[in-house]
C-alpha positions in Angstrom: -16.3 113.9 9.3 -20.0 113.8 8.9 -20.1 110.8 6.9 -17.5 108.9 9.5 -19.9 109.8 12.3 -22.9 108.3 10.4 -20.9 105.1 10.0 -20.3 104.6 13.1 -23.6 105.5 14.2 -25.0 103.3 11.8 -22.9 100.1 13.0 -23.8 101.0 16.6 -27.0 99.9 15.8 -26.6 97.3 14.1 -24.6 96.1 16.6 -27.1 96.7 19.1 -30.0 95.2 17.1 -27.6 92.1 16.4 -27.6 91.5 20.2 -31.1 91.9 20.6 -31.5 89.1 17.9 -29.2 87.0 19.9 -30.6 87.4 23.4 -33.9 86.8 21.6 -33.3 83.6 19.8 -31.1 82.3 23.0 -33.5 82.5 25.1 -36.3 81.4 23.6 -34.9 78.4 22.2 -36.6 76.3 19.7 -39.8 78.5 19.9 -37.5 81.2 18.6 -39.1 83.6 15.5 -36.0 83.4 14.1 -35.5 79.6 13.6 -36.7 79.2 9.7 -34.3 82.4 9.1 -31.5 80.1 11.5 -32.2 76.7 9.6 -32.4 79.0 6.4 -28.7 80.0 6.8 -27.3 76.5 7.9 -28.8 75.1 4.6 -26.8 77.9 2.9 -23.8 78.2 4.2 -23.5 73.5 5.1 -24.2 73.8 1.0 -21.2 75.8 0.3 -19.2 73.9 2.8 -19.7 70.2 1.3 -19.4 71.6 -2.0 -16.4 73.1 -1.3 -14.7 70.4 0.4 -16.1 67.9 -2.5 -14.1 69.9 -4.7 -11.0 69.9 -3.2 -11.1 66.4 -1.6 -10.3 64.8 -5.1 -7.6 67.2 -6.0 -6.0 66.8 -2.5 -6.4 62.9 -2.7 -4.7 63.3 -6.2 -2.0 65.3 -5.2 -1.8 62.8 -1.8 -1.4 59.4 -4.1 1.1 61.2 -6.2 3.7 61.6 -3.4 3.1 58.4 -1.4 3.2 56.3 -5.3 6.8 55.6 -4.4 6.4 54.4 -1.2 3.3 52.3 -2.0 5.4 50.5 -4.7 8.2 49.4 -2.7 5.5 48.4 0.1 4.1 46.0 -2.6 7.3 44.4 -3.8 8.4 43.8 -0.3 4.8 42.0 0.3 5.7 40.0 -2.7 8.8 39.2 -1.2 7.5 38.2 1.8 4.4 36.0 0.2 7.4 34.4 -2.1 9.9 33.5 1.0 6.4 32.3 3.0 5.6 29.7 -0.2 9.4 28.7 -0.5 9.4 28.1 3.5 6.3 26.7 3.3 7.3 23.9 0.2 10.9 23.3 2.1 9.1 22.6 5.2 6.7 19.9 3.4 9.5 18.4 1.6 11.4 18.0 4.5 8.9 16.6 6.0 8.3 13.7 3.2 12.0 13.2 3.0 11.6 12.5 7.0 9.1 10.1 6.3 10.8 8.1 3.9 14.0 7.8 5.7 12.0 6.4 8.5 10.1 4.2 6.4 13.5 3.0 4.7 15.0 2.6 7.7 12.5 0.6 9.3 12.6 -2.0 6.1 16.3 -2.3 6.6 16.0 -3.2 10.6 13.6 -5.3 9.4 15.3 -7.6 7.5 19.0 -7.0 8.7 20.4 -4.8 6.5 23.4 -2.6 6.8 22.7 0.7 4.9 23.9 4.2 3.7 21.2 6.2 3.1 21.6 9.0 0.2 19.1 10.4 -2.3 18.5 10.6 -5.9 19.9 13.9 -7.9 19.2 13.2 -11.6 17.5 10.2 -14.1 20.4 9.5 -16.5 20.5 7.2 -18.8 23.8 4.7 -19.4 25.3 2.6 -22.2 23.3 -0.6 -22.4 20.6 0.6 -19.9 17.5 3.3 -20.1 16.3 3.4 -16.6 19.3 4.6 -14.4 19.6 7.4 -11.4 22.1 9.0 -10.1 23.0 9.1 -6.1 24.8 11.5 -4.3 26.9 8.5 -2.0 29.6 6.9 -3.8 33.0 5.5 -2.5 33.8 7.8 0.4 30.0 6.2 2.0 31.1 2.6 1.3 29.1 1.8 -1.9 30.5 -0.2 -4.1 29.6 -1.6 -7.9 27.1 -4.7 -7.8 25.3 -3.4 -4.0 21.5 -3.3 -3.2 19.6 -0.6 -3.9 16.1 0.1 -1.9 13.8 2.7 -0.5 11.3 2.4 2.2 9.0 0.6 -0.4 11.2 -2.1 -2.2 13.5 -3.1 -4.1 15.0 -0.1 -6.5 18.1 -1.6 -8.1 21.5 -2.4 -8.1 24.8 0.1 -8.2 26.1 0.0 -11.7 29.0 1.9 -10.8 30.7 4.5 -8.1 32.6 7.4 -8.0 33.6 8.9 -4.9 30.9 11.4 -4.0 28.0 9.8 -6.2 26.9 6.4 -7.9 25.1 5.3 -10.7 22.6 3.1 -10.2 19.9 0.8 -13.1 16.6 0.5 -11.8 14.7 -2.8 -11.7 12.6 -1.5 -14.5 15.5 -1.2 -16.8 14.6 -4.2 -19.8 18.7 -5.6 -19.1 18.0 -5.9 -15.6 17.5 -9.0 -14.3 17.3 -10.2 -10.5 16.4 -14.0 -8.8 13.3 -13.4 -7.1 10.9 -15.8 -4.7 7.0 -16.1 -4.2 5.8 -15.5 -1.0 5.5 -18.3 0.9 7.4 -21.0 -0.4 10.5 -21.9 -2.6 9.2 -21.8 -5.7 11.7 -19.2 -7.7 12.1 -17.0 -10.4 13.2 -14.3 -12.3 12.3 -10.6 -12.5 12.6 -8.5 -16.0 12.1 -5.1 -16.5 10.0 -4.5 -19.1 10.3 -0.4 -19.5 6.6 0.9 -19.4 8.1 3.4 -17.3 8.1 1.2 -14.8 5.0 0.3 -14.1 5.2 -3.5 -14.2 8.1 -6.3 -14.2 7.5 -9.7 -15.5 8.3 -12.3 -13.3 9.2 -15.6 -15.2 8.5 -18.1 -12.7 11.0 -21.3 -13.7 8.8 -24.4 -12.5 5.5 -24.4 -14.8 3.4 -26.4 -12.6 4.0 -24.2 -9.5 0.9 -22.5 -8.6 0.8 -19.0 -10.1 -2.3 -16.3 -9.5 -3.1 -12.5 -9.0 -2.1 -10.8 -5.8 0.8 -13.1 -4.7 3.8 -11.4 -3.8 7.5 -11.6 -4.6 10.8 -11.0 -2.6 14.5 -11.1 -3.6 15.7 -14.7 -3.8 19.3 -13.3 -3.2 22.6 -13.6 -5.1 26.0 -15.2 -4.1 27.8 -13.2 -0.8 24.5 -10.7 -1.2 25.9 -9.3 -4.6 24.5 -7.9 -6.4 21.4 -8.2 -4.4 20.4 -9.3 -0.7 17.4 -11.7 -0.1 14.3 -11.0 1.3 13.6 -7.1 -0.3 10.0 -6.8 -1.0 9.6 -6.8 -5.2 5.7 -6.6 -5.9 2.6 -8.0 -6.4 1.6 -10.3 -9.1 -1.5 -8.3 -11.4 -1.8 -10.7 -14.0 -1.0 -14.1 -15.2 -0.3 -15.0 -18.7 -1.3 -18.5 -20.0 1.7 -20.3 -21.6 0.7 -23.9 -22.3 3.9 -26.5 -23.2 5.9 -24.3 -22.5 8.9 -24.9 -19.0 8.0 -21.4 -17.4 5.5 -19.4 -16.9 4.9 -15.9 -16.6 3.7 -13.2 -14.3 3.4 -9.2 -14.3 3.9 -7.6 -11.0 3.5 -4.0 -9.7 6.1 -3.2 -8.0 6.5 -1.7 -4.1 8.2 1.3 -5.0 7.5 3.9 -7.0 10.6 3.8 -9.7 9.2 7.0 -11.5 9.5 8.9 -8.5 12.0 8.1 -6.3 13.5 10.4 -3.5 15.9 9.0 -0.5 16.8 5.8 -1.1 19.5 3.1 0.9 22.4 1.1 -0.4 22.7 -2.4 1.7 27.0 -2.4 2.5 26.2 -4.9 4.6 23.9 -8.1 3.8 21.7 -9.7 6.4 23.2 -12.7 8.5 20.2 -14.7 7.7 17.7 -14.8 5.1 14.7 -12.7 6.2 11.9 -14.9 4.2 9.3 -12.8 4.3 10.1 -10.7 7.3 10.0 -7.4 5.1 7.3 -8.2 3.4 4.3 -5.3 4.5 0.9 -5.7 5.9 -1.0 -7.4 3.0 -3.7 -4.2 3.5 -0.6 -1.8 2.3 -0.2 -4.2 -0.9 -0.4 -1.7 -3.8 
């Protein structure tokens, strides 16, 4: 009983002394006695505190990864998703955007000089019996195309159809060494023949069949035309001449040419079904700057 009295006695005055401290320090503010003792426990106790919270902020950020580690994975495959459908969009939208500017180019050539085409595009490089550069189109029959027909792009000539199946056609590319095509210099009547010579297609030798007809670098060659447009129609840009070989005594002489369109990279392309009322000369021919 004593001994409960003398407790409470005891934390009486402590309690009483505690609010003496208080009112003290309160009111005198930072003149206070009992501001080092203050700052003195802060230190102490803000010490414990950061340590304390620097020990559990690992384990909780631990324990915080482990159950969002599913969640985080599937967030990253469905950003690679996304990125991968952004690049395919992306690469559709620019190749439909150079397949745009072909067909205009192409179609502009064919105004140009009068012809009637159906436009398609190339699906595979094949190569055929007798011939090692041929393509593959995807218009055959059920377009109109038929064997022996003009073959351009927006460039040039590409070829002739070998042969046609309903939905797609074979056709052998200028480049090919059994093709063969009557061809024109620019300018005047003075006619020829274009070869492929393989090289991937690179060049075609033009073997021009009067020897004393002026010859030279940078002159330009159209189609001279076949019978009823068959297998080609005249006036379709060929190429320009890069070099001329020297062949004294002998009935012809010969050119290499570059030709207009690219025949290792070909995309949409045009098949004349129709040929041109008249003879387009060199109509089709392009700006002498755009030469390649």
């Amino acid at each position: 009983m004593r001994d409960s009295r003398r407790a409470r006695l005891i934390l009486g005055v402590l309690l009483a002394a505690a609010l003496v401290i208080l009112t003290v320090d309160h009111r005198t503010g930072e003149s206070s006695p009992l501001r080092p003792l203050r700052a003195a426990g802060a230190y102490l106790f803000g010490t414990a505190e950061q340590f304390g919270s620097g020990v559990v902020r690992p384990v909780g950020g631990f324990v915080h990864a482990i159950l969002t580690a599913p969640a985080a994975k599937q967030r990253i495959e469905a950003l690679k998703e996304e990125n991968a459908e952004l690049r395919a969009g992306l690469l559709a939208g620019k190749l439909d955007a150079d397949r745009a500017k072909q067909l205009k180019q192409l179609l502009g050539l064919a105004g140009t000089g009068g012809y009637k085409v159906v436009t398609g595009n190339v699906i595979a490089r094949r190569g055929q019996p007798g011939f090692e550069d041929a393509v593959q189109i995807d218009v055959g029959t059920n377009d109109g195309v038929r064997s022996e027909m003009t073959v351009l792009n927006g460039d040039g000539l590409v070829g002739r159809v070998l042969h046609a199946s309903s939905r797609t056609s074979t056709v052998v590319l200028l480049s090919d060494p059994a093709s063969a095509a009557g061809a024109r210099l620019e300018g005047g009547k003075e006619i020829g023949v274009v070869h492929g010579v393989g090289e991937h297609g690179r060049l075609v030798q033009f073997r021009l069949l009067d020897s004393t007809a002026s010859l030279s670098r940078g002159g330009r060659i159209v189609s001279f035309g076949s019978q009823h447009g068959r297998p080609y129609v005249p006036g379709v840009p060929i190429g320009v001449i890069e070099r001329v070989e020297s062949t004294p005594g002998e009935l012809t002489r010969i050119a290499y040419a570059r030709p207009y369109a690219d025949l290792t990279a070909l995309d949409a392309v045009g098949v004349v079904v129709e040929a041109p009322k008249r003879d387009p000369r060199d109509a089709v021919l392009p700006a002498k700057e755009r030469a390649r």
